[in-house]
Structures are given as C-alpha cells and as structure tokens.
C-alpha positions as CSV (number, residue, x, y, z in Angstrom):
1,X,0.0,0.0,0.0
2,X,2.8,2.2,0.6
3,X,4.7,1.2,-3.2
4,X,7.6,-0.4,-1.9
5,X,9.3,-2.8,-4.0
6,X,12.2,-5.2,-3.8
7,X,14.0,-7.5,-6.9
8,X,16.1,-10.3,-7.0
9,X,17.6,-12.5,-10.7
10,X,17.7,-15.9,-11.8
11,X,20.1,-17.2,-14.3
12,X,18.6,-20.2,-16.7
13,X,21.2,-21.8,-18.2
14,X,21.2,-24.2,-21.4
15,X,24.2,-26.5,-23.1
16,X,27.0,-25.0,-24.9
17,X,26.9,-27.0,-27.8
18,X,23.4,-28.3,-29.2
19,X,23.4,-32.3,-29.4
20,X,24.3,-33.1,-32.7
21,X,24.6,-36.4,-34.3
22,X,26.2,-37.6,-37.2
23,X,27.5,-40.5,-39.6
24,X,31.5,-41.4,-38.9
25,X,31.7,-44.7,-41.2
26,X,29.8,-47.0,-43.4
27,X,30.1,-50.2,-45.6
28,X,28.0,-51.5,-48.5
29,X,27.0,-54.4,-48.6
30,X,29.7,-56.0,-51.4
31,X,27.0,-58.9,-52.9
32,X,23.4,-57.9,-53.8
33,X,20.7,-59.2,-51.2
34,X,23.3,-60.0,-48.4
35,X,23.3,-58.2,-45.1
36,X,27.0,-57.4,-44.8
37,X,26.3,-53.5,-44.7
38,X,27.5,-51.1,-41.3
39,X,27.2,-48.1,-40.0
40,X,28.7,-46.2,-37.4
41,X,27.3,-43.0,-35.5
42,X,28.7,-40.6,-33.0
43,X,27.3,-37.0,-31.3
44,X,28.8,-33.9,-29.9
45,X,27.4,-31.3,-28.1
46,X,24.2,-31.9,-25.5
47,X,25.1,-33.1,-22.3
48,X,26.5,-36.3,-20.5
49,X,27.1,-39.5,-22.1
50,X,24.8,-40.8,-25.2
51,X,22.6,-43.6,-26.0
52,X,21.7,-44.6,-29.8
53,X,19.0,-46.3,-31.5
54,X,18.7,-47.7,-34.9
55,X,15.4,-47.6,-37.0
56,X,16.5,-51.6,-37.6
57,X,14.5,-54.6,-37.1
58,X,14.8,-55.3,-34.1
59,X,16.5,-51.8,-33.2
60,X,20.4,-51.8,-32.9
61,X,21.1,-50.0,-29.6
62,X,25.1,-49.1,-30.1
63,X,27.2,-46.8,-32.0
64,X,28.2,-48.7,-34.7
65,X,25.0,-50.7,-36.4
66,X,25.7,-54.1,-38.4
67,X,23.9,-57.1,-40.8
68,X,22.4,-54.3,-42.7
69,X,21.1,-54.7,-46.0
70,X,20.5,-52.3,-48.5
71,X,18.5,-49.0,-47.2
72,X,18.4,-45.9,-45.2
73,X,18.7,-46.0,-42.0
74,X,18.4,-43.3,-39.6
75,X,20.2,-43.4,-35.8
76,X,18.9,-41.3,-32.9
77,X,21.2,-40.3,-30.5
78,X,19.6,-39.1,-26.7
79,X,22.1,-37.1,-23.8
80,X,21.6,-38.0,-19.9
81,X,18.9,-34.6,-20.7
82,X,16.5,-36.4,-22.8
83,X,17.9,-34.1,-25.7
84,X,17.7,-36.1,-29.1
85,X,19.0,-35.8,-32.7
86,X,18.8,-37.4,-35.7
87,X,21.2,-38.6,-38.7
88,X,20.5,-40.9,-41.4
89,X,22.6,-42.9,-44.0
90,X,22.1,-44.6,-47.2
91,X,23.8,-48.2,-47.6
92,X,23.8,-49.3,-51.1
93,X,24.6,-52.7,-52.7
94,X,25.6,-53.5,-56.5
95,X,23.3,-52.9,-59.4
96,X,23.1,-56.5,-60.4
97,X,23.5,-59.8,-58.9
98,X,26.8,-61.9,-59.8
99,X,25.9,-64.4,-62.2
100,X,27.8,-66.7,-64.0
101,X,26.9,-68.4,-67.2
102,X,28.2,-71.2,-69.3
103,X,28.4,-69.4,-73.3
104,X,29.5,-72.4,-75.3
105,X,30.8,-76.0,-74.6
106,X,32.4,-78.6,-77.0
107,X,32.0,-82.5,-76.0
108,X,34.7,-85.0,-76.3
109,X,34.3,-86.4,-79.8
110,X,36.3,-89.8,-79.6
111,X,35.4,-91.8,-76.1
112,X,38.9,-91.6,-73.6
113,X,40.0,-88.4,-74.9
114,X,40.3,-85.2,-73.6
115,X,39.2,-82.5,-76.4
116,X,36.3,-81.4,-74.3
117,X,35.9,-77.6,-73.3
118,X,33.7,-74.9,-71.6
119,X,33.1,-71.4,-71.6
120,X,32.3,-69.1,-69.0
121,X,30.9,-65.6,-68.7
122,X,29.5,-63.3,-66.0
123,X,27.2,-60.5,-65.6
124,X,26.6,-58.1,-62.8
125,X,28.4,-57.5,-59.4
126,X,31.4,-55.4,-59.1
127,X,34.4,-55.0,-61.3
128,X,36.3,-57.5,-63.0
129,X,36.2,-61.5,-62.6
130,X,37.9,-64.4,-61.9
131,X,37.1,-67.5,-62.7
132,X,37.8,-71.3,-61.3
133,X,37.1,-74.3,-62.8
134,X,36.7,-77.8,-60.8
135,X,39.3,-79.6,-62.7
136,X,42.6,-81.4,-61.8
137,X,44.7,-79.3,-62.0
138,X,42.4,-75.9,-61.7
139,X,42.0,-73.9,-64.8
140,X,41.9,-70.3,-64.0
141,X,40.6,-68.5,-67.4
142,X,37.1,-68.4,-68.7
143,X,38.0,-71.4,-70.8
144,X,38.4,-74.7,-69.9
145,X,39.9,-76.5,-72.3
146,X,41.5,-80.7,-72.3
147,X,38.3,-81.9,-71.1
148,X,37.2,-85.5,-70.7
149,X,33.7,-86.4,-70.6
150,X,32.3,-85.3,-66.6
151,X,30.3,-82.4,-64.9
152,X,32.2,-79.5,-64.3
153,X,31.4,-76.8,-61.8
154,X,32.9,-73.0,-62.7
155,X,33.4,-70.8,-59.6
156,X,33.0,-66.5,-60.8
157,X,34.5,-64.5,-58.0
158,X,34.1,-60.4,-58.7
159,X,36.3,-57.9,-57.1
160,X,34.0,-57.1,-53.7
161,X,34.8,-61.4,-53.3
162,X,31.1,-62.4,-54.4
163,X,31.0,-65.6,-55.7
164,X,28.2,-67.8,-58.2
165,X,28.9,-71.0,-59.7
166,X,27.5,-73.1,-63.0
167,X,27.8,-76.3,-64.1
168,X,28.4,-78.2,-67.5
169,X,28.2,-81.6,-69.0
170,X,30.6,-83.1,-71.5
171,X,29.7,-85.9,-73.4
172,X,31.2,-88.5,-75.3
173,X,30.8,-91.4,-78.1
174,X,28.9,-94.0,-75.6
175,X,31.0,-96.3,-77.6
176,X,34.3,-96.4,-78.8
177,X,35.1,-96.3,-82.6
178,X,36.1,-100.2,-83.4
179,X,37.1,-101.6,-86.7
180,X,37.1,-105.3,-87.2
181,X,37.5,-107.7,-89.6
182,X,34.5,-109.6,-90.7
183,X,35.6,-112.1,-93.4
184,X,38.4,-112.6,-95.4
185,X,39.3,-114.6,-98.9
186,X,42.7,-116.1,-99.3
187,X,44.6,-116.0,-102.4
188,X,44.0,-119.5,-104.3
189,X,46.3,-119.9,-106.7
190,X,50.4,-118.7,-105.5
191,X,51.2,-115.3,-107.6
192,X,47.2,-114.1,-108.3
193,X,45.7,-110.7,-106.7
194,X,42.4,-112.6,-105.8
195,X,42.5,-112.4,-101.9
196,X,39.4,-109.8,-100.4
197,X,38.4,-108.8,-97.1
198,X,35.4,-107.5,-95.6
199,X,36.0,-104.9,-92.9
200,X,33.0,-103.2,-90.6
201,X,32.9,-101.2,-87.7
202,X,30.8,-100.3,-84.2
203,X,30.8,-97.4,-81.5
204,X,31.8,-93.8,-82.7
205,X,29.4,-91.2,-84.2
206,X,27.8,-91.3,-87.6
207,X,28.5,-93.5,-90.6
208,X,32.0,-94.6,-91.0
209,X,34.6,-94.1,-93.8
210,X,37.2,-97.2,-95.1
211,X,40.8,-96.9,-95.9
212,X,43.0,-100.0,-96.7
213,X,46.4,-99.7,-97.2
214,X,46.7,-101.1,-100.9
215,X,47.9,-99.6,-103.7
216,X,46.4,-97.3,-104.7
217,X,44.2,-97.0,-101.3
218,X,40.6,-98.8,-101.5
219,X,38.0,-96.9,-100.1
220,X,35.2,-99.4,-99.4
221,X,34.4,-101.9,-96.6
222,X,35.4,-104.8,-98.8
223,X,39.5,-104.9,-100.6
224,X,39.3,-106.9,-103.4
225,X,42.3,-108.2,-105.8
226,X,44.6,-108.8,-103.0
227,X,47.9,-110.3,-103.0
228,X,48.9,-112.6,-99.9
229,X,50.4,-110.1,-97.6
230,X,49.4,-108.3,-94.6
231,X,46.6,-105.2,-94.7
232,X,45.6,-103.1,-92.1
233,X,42.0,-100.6,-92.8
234,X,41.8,-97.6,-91.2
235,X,38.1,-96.8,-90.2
236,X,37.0,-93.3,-89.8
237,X,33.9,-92.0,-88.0
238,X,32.0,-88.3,-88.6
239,X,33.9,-86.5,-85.7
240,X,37.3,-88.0,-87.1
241,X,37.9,-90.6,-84.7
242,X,39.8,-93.8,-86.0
243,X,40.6,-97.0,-85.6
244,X,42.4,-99.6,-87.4
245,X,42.4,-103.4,-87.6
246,X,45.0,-105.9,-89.7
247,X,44.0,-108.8,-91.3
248,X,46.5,-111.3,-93.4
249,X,45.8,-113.1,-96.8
250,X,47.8,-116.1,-97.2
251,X,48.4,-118.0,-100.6
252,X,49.6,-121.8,-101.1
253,X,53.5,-121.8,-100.4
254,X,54.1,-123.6,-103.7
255,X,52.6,-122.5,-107.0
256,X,51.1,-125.7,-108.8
257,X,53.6,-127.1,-111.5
C-alpha cells in the first residue's frame, strides 16, 4: 500500500553446444541381397554420455549398427537430458546380382580323350572376374579347355569377393570307334591278286569311312584283288575318330607245277 518494492535474478542456463549427431563410417553391402552393410554414428554437443537407437528390425542400440542390408537407416542419439537428434545414411549394394553363365561347350568327340571344353561368362556385381574351374589341375581363365567327358562346376569371383557357380556336361561317343575284320578270302592260286576282305565297324558317331592300305588305297568296306600279304583298314567316323584293324591273306606256299 505504501509502493515499496524489492528484486532479485535468476540465471537459466542451457548447453554450450546443441546435441548433434552424425555418420563417422559405413560399408555396403559387397554382394546384392546379403546383409553385410554397417554403420557407425557418434554425437557432440548436449550433455553427458549418449545412448543410440537404430530404426533396424529389431532396433540396434550401439554406435556402430551391423547385418544391414540395403537401405536408409536413420540413428537417434539421446544425452543423460533427454535431448535427441537425428542422422540418417544410405547403404547401397551392387546394381546387379553376380551371375555366371556357361556361353559355349564342346564335348569330347572320340570316347577316352580329352578334347572337351567350356566357356564361361558373368554378368553383374562389381568389377572384373575371376574364374575357377573344378578340374585337376584348376583352370583359372574363362576357358576350360582338355576336357574329358564329366560335370564340371565353374566358380565366378568379382572384385567385392562375391562368388556364383554353373555347371556343365561333356559328353562322349557312348561307344568307342572299333574296326574289325569280318571275313576274309585267301589267295588261291600262288602269284594271283584274288585275296578280299570284308572290314565293318561299331561305336563312334555317324557312318564310317574305309581306308586300306593297298595300292592305290581302297576306299570301301570290302579290298578286293589282294595279293597274300598283310593289310591293315583304317576306319573313320563323322567327328574323325579312327581306328584300325589288320587282317592277313595267305596264298599256297608252292605255286602248282
């Protein structure tokens, strides 16, 4: 009633640095669909000691979150005040899926050998690749080449160490090529060219080609006008296999007088 007055101050005080959170470090993930991706968060600022939570499934509740796949993620980071911030990051994967292919093979054409090979290719994933092939010893290049019949497994490997395999068959003659000799004529008389043989074949590919060893060569199944003396035919399938087979024509040892 009489207008006297009195004062007195209060001081409200606040942080020196606002709580700010941020994004230190990250991986992508190196092979498309894995969960190999990380991220790691830290905060200045606010006050006290922080806490961090990741918008994963179920929430990562540490600095540094791991097993991510590709995606954004976004980390909140709280003080001992209840203060909060927020950072996000983006972890990416390759494009494309590694995936290997087989292009072109060539089977074994005569059964035993080794004239089988493959070829690979890849698409997708990261960089350049590298290729390994299941034989004995490994063959390292696209091509595999010296092949006998079998399944073989190629290993791709790009440069972020993502790997895809394929397989091939090589095939081969079920049969081997095999010349025989069916029947054969002796000479008759000491001195005449009347001797023949009949020559046939099994296994291989295709029809089969005749060579005897006469003079000049005959080119059938059957030599005819043979002297006594030792032939050998040369058969010869449709991938070039051969195989040969001998067969002697014998004449009396004394012509008649």
């Amino acid at each position: 009633e009489k207008g006297c007055t009195d004062t007195e101050q209060i001081t409200i005080t606040e942080p020196e640095l606002a709580l700010t959170a941020a994004i230190n470090t990250k991986t992508d993930v190196n092979c498309k669909g894995d969960a190999t991706g990380s991220a790691t968060a830290s905060a200045t600022g606010g006050t006290g000691t922080y806490s961090y939570s990741w918008n994963t499934s179920p929430a990562q509740t540490s600095a540094i979150a791991n097993n991510l796949i590709a995606g954004t993620y976004i980390v909140t980071v709280t003080d001992e005040k209840g203060c909060t911030d927020t950072e996000q990051i983006t972890i990416t994967e390759p494009e494309l899926a590694l995936t290997a292919a087989i292009n072109t093979k060539t089977d074994v054409n005569c059964k035993g050998d080794a004239t089988g090979s493959a070829t690979a290719s890849a698409t997708g994933g990261t960089g350049t690749y590298s290729y390994s092939w299941n034989t004995s010893p490994v063959q390292t290049s696209a091509t595999a080449n010296n092949l006998i019949a079998g399944t073989y497994i190629v290993t791709v490997t790009d440069e972020k160490g993502c790997t895809d395999t394929e397989q091939i068959t090589i095939t081969e003659p079920e049969l081997a090529l095999t010349a025989a000799i069916n029947t054969k004529t002796d000479v008759n008389c000491k001195g005449d060219a009347t001797g023949s043989a009949t020559a046939s074949a099994t296994g291989g590919t295709g029809t089969y080609s005749y060579s005897w060893n006469t003079s000049p060569a005959q080119t059938s199944a059957i030599a005819n006008n043979l002297i006594a003396g030792t032939y050998i035919v040369t058969v010869t399938d449709e991938k070039g296999c051969t195989d040969t087979e001998q067969i002697t024509i014998t004449e009396p040892e004394l012509a008649l007088t």
